[in-house]
C-alpha positions as CSV (number, residue, x, y, z in Angstrom):
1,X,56.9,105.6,114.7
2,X,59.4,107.7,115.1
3,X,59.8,111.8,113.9
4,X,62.6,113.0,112.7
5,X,62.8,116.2,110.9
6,X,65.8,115.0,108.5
7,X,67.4,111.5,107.8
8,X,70.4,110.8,105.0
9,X,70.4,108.0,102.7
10,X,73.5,107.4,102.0
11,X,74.5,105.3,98.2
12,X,77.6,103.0,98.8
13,X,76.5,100.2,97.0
14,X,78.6,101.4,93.8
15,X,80.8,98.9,92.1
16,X,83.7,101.8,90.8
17,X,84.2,100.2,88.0
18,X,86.8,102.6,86.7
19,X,89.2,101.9,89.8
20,X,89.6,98.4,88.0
21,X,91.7,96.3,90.5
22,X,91.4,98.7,93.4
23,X,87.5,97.6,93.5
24,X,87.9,94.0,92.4
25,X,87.1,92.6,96.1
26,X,85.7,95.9,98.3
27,X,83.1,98.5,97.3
28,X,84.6,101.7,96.1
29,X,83.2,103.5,99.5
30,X,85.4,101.4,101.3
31,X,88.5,102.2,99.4
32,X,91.2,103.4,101.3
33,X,92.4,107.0,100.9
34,X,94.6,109.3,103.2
35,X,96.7,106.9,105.1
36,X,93.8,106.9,107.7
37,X,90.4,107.2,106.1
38,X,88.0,104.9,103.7
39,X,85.9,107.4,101.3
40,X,82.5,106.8,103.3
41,X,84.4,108.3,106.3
42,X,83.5,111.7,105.0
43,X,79.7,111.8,104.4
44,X,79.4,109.8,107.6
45,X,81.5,112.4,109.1
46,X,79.6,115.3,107.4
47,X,76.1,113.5,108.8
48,X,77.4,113.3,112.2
49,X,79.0,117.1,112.7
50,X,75.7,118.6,110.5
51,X,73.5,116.9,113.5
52,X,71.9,114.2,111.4
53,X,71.9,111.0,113.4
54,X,69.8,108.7,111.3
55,X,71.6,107.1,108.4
56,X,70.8,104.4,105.8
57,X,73.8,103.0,104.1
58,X,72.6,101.3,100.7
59,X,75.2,98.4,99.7
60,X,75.4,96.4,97.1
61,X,78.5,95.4,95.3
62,X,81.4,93.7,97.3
63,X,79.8,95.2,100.9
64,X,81.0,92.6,103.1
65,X,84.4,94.7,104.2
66,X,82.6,97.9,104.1
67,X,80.0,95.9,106.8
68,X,82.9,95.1,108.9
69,X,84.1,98.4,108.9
70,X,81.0,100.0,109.3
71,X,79.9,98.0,112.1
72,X,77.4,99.5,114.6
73,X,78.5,102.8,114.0
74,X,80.5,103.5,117.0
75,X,83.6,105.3,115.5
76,X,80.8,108.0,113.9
77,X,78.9,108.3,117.0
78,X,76.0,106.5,115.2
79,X,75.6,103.3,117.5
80,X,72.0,104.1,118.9
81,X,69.3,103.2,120.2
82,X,66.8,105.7,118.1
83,X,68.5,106.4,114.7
84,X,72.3,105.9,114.1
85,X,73.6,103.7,111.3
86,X,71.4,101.2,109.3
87,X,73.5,99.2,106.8
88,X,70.3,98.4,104.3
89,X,70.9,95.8,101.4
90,X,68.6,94.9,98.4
91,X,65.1,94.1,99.7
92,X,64.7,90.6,99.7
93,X,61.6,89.4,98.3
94,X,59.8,86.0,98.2
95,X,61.1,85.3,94.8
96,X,64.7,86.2,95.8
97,X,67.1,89.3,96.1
98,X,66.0,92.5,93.8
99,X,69.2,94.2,93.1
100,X,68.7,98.0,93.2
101,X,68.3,99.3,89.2
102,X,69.8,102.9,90.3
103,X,70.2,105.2,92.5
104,X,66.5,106.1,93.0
105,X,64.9,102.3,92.9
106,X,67.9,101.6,95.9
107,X,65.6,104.5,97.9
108,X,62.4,103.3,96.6
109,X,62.9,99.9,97.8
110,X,63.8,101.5,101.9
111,X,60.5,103.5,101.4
112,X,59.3,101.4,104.7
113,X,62.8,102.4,106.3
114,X,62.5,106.0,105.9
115,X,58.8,105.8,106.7
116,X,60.0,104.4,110.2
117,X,61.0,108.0,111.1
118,X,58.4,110.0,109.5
119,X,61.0,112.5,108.2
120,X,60.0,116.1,106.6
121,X,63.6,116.1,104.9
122,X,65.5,113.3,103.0
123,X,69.3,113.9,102.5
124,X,70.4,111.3,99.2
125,X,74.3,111.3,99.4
126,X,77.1,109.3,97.5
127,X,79.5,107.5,99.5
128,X,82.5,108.3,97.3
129,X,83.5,111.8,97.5
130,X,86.0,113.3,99.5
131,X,84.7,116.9,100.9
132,X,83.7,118.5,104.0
133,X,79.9,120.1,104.0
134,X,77.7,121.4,106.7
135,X,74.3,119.4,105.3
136,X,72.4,121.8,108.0
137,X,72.9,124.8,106.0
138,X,71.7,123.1,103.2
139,X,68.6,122.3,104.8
140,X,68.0,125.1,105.9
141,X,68.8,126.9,102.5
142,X,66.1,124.2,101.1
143,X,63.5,125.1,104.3
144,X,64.0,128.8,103.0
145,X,63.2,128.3,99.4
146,X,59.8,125.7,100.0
147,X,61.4,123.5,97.6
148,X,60.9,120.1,96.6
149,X,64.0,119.3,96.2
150,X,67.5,121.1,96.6
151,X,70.8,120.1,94.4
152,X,74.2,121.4,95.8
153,X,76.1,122.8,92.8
154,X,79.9,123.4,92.8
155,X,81.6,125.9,90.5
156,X,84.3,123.9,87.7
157,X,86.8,125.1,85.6
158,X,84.7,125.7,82.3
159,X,87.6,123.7,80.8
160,X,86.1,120.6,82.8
161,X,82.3,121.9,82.2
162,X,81.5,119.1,80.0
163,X,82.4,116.2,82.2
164,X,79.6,117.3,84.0
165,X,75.8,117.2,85.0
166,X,75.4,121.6,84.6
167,X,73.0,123.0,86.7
168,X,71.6,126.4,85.1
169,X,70.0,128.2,88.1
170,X,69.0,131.9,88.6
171,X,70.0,134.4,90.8
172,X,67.6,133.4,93.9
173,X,69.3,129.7,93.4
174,X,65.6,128.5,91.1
175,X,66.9,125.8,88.6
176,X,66.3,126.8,85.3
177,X,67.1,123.6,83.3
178,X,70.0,121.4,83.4
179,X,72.5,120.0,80.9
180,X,74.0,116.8,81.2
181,X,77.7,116.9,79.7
182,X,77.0,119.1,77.2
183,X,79.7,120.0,74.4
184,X,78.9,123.4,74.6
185,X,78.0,124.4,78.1
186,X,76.7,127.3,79.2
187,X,77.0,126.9,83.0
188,X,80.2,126.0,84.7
189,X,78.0,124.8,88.5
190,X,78.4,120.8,88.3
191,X,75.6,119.2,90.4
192,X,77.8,117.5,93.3
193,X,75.1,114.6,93.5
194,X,73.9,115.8,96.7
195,X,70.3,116.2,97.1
196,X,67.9,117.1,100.0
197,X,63.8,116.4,99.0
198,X,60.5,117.2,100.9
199,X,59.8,113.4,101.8
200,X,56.4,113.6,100.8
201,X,57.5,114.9,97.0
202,X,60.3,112.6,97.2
203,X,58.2,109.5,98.1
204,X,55.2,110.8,95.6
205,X,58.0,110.9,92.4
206,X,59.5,106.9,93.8
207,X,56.3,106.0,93.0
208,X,56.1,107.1,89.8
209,X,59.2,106.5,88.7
210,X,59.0,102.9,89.2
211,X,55.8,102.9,87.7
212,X,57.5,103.8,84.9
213,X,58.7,100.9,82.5
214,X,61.0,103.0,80.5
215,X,62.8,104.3,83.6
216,X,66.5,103.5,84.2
217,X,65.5,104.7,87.8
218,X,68.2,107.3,88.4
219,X,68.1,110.7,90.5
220,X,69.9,112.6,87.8
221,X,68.2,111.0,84.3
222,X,64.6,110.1,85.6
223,X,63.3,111.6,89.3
224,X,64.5,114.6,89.2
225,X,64.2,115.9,85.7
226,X,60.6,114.2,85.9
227,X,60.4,116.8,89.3
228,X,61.1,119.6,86.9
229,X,58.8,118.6,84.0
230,X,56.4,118.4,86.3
231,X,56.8,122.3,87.5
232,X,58.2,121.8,91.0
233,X,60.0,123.8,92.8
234,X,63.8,122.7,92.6
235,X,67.1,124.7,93.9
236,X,70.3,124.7,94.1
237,X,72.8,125.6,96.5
238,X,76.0,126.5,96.0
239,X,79.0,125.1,97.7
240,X,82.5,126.7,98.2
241,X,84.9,124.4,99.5
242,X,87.1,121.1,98.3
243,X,85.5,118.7,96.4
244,X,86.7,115.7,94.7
245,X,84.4,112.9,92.4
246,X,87.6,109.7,93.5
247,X,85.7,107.8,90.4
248,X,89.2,107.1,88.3
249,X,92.6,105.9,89.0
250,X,94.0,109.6,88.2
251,X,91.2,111.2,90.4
252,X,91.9,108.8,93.5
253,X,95.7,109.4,93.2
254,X,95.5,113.4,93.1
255,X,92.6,113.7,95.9
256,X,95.4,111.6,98.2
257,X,98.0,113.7,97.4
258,X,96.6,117.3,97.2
259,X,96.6,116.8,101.3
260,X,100.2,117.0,100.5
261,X,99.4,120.5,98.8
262,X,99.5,123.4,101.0
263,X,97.8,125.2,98.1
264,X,94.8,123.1,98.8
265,X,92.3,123.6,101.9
266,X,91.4,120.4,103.3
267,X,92.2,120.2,106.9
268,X,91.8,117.0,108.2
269,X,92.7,118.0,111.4
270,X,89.7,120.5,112.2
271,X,89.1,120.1,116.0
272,X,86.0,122.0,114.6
273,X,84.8,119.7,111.8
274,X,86.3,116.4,112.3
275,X,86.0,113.1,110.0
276,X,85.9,110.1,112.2
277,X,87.3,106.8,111.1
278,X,87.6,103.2,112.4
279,X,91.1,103.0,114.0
280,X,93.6,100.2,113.0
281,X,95.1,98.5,116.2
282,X,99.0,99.3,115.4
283,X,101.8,100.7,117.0
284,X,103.4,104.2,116.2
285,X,105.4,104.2,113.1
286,X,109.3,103.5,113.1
287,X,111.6,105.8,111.3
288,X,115.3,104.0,110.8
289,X,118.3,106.1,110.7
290,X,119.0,104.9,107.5
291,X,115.7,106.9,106.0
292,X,115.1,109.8,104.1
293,X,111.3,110.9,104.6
294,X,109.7,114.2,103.3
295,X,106.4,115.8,102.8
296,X,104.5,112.7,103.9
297,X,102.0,111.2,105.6
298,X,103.0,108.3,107.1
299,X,100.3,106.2,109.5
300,X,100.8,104.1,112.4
301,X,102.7,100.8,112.6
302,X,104.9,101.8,109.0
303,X,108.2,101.1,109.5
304,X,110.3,103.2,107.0
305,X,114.1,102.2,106.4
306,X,114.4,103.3,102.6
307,X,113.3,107.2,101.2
308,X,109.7,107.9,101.1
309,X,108.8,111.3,99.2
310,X,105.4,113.2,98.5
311,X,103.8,110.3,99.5
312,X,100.8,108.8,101.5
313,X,101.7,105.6,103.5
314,X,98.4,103.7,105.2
315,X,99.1,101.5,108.5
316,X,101.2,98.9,108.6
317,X,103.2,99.8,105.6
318,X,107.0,98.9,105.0
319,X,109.7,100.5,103.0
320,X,113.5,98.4,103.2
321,X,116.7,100.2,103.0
322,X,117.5,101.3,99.7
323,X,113.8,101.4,98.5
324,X,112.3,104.9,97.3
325,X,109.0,105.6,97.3
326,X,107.7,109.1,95.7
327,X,104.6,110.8,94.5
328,X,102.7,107.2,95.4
329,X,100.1,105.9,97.6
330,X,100.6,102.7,100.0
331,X,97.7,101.3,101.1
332,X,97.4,99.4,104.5
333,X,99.9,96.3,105.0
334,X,101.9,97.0,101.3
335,X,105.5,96.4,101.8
336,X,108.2,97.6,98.8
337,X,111.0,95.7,99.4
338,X,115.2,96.5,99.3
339,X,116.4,98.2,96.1
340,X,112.7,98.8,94.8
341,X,111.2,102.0,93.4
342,X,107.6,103.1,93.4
343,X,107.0,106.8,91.8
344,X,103.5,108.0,90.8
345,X,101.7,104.6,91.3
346,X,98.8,103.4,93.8
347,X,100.0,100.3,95.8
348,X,97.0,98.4,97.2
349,X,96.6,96.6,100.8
350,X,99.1,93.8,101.1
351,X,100.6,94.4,97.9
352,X,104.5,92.9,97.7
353,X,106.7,95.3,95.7
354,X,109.9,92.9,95.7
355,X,113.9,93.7,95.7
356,X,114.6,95.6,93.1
357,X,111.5,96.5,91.4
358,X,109.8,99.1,89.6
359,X,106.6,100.2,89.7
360,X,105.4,103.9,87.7
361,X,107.6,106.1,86.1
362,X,107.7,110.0,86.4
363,X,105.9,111.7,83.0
364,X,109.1,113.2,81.9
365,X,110.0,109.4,81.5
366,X,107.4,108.4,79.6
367,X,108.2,109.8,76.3
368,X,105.0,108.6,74.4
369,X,102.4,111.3,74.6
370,X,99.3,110.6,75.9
371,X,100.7,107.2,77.4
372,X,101.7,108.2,80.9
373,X,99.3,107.3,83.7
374,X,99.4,106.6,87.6
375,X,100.6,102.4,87.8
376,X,98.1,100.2,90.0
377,X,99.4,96.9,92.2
378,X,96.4,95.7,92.7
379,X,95.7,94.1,96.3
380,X,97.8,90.9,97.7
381,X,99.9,90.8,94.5
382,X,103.3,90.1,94.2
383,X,105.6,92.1,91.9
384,X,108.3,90.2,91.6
385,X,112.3,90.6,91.8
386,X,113.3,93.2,89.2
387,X,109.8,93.1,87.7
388,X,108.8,95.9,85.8
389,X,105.3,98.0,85.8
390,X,104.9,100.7,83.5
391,X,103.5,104.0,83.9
392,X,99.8,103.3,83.4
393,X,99.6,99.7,83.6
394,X,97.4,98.1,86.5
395,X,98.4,94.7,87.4
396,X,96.1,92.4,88.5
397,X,98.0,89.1,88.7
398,X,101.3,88.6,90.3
399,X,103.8,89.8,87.7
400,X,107.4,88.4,87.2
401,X,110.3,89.7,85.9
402,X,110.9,89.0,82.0
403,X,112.8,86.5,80.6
């Protein structure tokens, strides 16, 4: 057995329901975002620069391109020979495969996993947000306090306080109570779904809680509210820093695009803090004379003939002459053909956008209130030769022009 003061659990076995055809065939850890990155990059990334080189990845739903990417866990520094990456799926049992019943049964079944290392500290982390976070300083904030368990808590817009699980904490960071998407709140700190627990209180309240019939087996509804009731110690720390939930069409579009934002501090290129991804074998990016390219991010092996605007292209993307791209995201291998026009819409790998299509429309376009949204192509589609796709709409057949 080994000891190891601190090892991360990581939750990536998510289906992301709200993505709709983004997440049909991948799980939503495994979604691309910023021309280079899949959303598990980060917390990996965050594991690897906080100095925590043990990590279970819990998968479930759609995991066999987040495997392959994943692989041994060379890109992260995790491929070794005590620790590194673990990809863990639902414990199979004589009877069959137990799918996990939430987040805190898809710990409770790697209890033998964790126990390998003998940890003092378990980290439980989502594998779909986008942020940067130094998971050593909330140890040791959590070490300080002797608590059970520690919650990293984010301050929200109280406009936004109600989409929220509201942590109410005092002054010396003891949590008081907590509200979950309350009308009225009276904190504006959003637990970030973060958590670092004492193994042995953490391992005693697994127990429990799947002793418990009536349990839906969550962190947030069940374990840790039952932590509370029961008069432990919990905490929370408080982050500063970006932070973004990629849980909805709208939310995956603006985290790609406030990288765009100069307004907005997320440096990706942090010699200090770096996120590490699995590079895609391509050559550098072509730029024809005939293009018109602007406050983008455009990745290797693109080749970009048309006009590409406050936009994120992945690898491998192409835009023909006469095609405009703007406020949209490409994801690897799309391809928007001559004459088409993509505006605030998400364009998913191998997508076809072709001649003379339109995909989104700008708000100011959409003159029904309440009807404009970002457009989805959902992966390997085809939308065809002066095809139309509303603002809003997500496609997920191939779509032909009417009439």
């Amino acid at each position: 057995m080994q000891h190891q003061e601190c090892i991360a659990m990581l939750l990536a076995g998510g289906q992301g329901s709200r993505l709709g055809v983004l997440t049909r065939s991948i799980a939503k850890p495994a979604v691309p975002y910023g021309g280079k990155y899949r959303m598990i990059d980060f917390p990996l990334s965050n594991c690897v620069n906080s100095g925590i080189d043990t990590v279970g990845v819990l998968t479930q739903y759609q995991p066999q391109e987040l495997n392959d990417y994943l692989g041994n866990g060379q890109p992260w520094d995790l491929d070794r020979a005590n620790g590194g990456l673990h990809v863990l799926s639902p414990y199979r049992q004589i009877s069959g495969t137990q799918w996990y019943r939430g987040s805190a049964n898809a710990v409770y079944q790697h209890i033998p996993f964790i126990e390998r290392y003998s940890p003092e500290h378990v980290l439980v982390l989502g594998g779909d947000h986008i942020y940067k976070m130094d998971y050593a300083k909330l140890l040791a904030f959590h070490k300080e306090k002797d608590a059970a368990c520690t919650l990293a808590m984010l301050e929200v817009p109280w406009e936004e306080a109600p989409r929220f699980g509201l942590i109410v904490a005092d002054e010396d960071g003891t949590i008081r109570e907590f509200e979950e998407k309350p009308e009225k709140p009276t904190s504006n700190m959003a637990s970030m779904g973060i958590y670092v627990f004492t193994w042995e209180k953490l391992r005693q309240y697994l127990l429990a809680d799947e002793a418990n019939a009536a349990s839906s087996n969550d962190f947030g509804k069940d374990v840790i509210p039952a932590m509370h009731a029961a008069g432990e110690r919990l905490c929370a720390y408080a982050f500063e820093g970006y932070w973004k939930d990629v849980g909805t069409v709208d939310s995956l579009w603006e985290a790609n695009l406030d990288l765009l934002n100069p307004k907005i501090d997320i440096d990706l290129n942090d010699p200090d803090w770096k996120i590490y991804y699995r590079t895609a074998a391509a050559p550098p990016h072509y730029v024809a004379d005939s293009s018109l390219v602007q406050n983008a991010m455009v990745a290797e092996g693109c080749v970009i003939e048309g006009a590409v605007d406050f936009s994120i292209l992945s690898p491998n993307v192409a835009v023909e002459p006469g095609a405009v791209v703007r406020d949209s995201i490409l994801m690897p291998g799309a391809r928007v053909k001559a004459g088409a026009r993509v505006q605030y819409a998400i364009v998913a790998e191998n997508a076809v956008i072709e001649e003379n299509a339109r995909v989104g429309a700008r708000p100011e376009d959409t003159p029904e209130k309440g009807q404009w949204g970002v457009a989805v192509v959902g992966a390997g589609l085809t939308v065809g030769k002066g095809a139309v796709v509303a603002a809003n709409e997500m496609v997920e057949t191939d779509r032909r022009a009417a009439g």
